[in-house]
N, C-alpha and C positions, 0 to 999 in steps of 0.2 A: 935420375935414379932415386934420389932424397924422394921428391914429392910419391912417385910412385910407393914407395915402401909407407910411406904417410894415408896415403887412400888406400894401401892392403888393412894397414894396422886399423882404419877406421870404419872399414868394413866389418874386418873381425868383432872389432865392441861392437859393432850393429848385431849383427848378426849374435851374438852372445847376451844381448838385451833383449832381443827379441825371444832368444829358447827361453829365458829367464818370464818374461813377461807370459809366454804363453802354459810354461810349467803353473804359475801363476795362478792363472783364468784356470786349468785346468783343476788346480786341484782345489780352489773354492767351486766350481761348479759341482765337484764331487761331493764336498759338505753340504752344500744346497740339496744336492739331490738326495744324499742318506738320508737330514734331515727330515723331507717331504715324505722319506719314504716310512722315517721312524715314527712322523704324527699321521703317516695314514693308517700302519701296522694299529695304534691307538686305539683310531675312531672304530677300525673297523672289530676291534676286539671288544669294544667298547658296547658296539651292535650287538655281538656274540653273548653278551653278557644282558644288554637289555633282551634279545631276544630268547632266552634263558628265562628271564623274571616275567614276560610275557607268558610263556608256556606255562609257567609255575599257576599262576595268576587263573589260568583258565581252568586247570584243572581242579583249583579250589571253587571255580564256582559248579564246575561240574559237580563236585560233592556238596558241595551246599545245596544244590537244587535237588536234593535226593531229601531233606530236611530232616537228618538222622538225628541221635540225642545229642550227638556232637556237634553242632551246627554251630554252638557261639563259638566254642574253639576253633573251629576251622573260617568262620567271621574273622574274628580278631587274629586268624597268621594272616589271611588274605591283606586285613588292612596295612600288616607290618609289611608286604611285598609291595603294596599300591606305595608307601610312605618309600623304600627305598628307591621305586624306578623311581619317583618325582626327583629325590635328591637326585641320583645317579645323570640324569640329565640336564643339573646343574653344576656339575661337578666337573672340574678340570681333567683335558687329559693331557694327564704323565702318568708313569708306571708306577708312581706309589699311590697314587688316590684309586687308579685301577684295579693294583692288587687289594686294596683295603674291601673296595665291594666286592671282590671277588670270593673272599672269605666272607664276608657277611652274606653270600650268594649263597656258599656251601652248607652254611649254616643253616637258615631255612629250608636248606634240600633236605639237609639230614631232620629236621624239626618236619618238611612235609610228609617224607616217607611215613614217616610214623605217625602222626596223625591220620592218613589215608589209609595206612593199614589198620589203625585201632577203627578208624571211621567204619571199612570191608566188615573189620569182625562185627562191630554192634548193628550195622545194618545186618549180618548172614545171621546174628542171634535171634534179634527181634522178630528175625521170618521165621525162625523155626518157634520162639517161644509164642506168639500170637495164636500157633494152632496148637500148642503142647502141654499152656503152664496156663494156672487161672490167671486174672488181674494183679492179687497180691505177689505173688510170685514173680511176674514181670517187671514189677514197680522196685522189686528189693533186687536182683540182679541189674537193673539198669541203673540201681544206686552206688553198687559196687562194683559195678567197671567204669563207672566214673570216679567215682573216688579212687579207682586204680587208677588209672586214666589222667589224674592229677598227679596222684603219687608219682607216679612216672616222670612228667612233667616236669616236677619240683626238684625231683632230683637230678635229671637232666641241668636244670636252670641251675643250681649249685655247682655242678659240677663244673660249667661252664666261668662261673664266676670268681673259682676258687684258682681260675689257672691262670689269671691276670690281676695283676696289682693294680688296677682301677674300677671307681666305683660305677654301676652301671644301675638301670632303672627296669623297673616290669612294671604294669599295669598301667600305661600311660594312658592318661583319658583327657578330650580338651572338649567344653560344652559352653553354649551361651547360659548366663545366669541374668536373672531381674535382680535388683540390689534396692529394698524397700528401705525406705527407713528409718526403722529400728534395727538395720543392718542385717534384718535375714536374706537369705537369699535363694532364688527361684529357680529351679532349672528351666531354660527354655529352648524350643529350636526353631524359634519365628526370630529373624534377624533384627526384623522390626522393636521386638521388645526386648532385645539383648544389650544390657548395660556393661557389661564386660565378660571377655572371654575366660573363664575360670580352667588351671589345667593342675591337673593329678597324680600324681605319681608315687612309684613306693623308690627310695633308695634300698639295693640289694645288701643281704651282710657280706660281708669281704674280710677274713679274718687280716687277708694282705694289706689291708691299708690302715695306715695308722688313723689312730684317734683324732678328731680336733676340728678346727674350721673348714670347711668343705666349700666349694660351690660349684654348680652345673649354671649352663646358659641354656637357656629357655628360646627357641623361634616357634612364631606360630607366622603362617602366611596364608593371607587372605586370597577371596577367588584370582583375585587380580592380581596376583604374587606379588603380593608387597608384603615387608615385615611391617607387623604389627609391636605395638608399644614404644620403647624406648627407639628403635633399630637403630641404634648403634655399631658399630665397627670394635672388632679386635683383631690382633693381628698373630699369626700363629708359623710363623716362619713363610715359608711363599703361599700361606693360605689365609682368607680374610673371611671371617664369621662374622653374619649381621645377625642379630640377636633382640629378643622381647623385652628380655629381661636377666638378671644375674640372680639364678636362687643359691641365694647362701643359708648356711645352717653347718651343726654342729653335729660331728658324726661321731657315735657312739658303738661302733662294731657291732651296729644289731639293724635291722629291719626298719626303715623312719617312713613313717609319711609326711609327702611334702601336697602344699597346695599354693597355686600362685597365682595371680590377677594379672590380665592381659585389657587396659585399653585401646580404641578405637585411636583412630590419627584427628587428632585436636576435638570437634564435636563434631565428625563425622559417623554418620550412622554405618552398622556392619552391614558387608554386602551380603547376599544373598547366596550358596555353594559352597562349593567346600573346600576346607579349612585343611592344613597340615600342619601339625604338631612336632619337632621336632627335639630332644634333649640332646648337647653335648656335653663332653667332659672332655673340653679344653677343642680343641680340634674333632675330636673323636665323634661320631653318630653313635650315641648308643642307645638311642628309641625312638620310635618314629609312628606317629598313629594319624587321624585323619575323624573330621564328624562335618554334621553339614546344617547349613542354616536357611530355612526355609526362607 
């Protein structure tokens, strides 16, 4: 009688080990599988977004190929969309680095729309002024919608800069330079002759941020995606920035130009293609441009 009640009893923990052990399996296979499901939700949103900047992308050369008076403006957004798909597909996915281009996405929509509608009007003017207005006539309205056309612009760009407490950059430009010398130096686009990669920028005013020491980190990366100069490591909570360089400078709540020197990797000559230029402020993308070296 003993033994029998002994082999029930040990049945039972069998059997109670085993629901336990398969509760178990069961509910990590569940985490496993949300998981797989939440990094494919991601990538595939991530698609949505490059494929987004791709369409963007085309339709600016559509207008460019039209060769209106706006053509450098609509040049220079084009290279800001070519600079973000590059990041965006080096860029992690989680849902904060997603939602970050995602707004930087919206932003250039709103920055397209309106370029391509100013671009509609001065190509629909110029058709009608070519058969209407003499020479001087065309010359002085095509002066003043572009300097509206700026105006516009500029105040867009304040508006935009006044609603964040970080400082952010416009005008970014990166180019090979000859270095003679007597320390003048040459602009060039033969890689051959390119003694270092020289890069530009304006710091924006920002009433929001206080006065004082400042610095942005500088990437440029060559054809061969590699960083150029110092490439260094920083580390920005689960994100890691390799970097040119550290411009530092002293900010005075006004408008600064900054300019900085990017060498080659030991005496290696620049390769030949092109080049992306990137500025952050601290973790943050906040410009992005592109040139090419023959």
């Amino acid at each position: 009688m003993g033994e029998n009640k002994s082999n029930t009893g040990l049945k039972i923990a069998l059997g109670v080990a085993l629901a336990l052990f398969l509760g178990v399996g069961f509910y990590t296979m569940n985490l496993y599988s949300d998981s797989k499901k939440v990094e494919k939700e991601l990538i595939d949103e991530k698609k949505l977004v490059m494929n987004d900047l791709d369409v963007m992308a085309k339709q600016y050369d559509e207008a460019i190929a039209e060769n209106t008076a706006s053509k450098q403006d609509l040049v220079q957004a084009r290279e800001r969309i070519q600079g973000l798909i590059d990041s965006l597909k080096l860029s992690e996915n989680n849902v904060k680095s997603l939602w970050r281009y995602k707004k930087k996405y919206l932003s250039l929509q709103k920055e397209m729309d309106a370029l391509l509608a100013l671009n509609d009007s001065l190509r629909l003017e110029n058709s009608y002024l070519a058969t209407s207005l003499d020479s001087t006539r065309v010359k002085l309205e095509e002066n003043t919608m572009f300097t509206d056309s700026l105006l516009v612009q500029n105040t867009a760009l304040a508006e935009v800069v006044e609603n964040a407490a970080i400082l952010s950059t416009v005008g970014l430009k990166g180019f090979g330079v000859i270095e003679r010398t007597s320390g003048k130096l040459i602009p060039t686009e033969r890689a051959s002759r390119t003694d270092k990669i020289r890069v530009c920028f304006t710091v924006a005013k920002n009433s929001l941020v206080q006065s004082g020491d400042q610095e942005l980190y500088v990437q440029v990366i060559d054809p061969k995606n590699n960083t150029l100069g110092l490439n260094k490591q920083v580390q920005f909570d689960e994100k890691t920035l390799n970097y040119s360089i550290i411009s530092k400078f002293n900010y005075e709540n006004s408008n600064l130009n900054i300019c900085e020197f990017v060498a080659s990797k030991g005496k290696e000559k620049f390769e030949k293609g092109r080049y992306v230029v990137n500025v952050f402020n601290h973790k943050d993308l906040v410009s992005s441009s592109e040139f090419t070296l023959k």
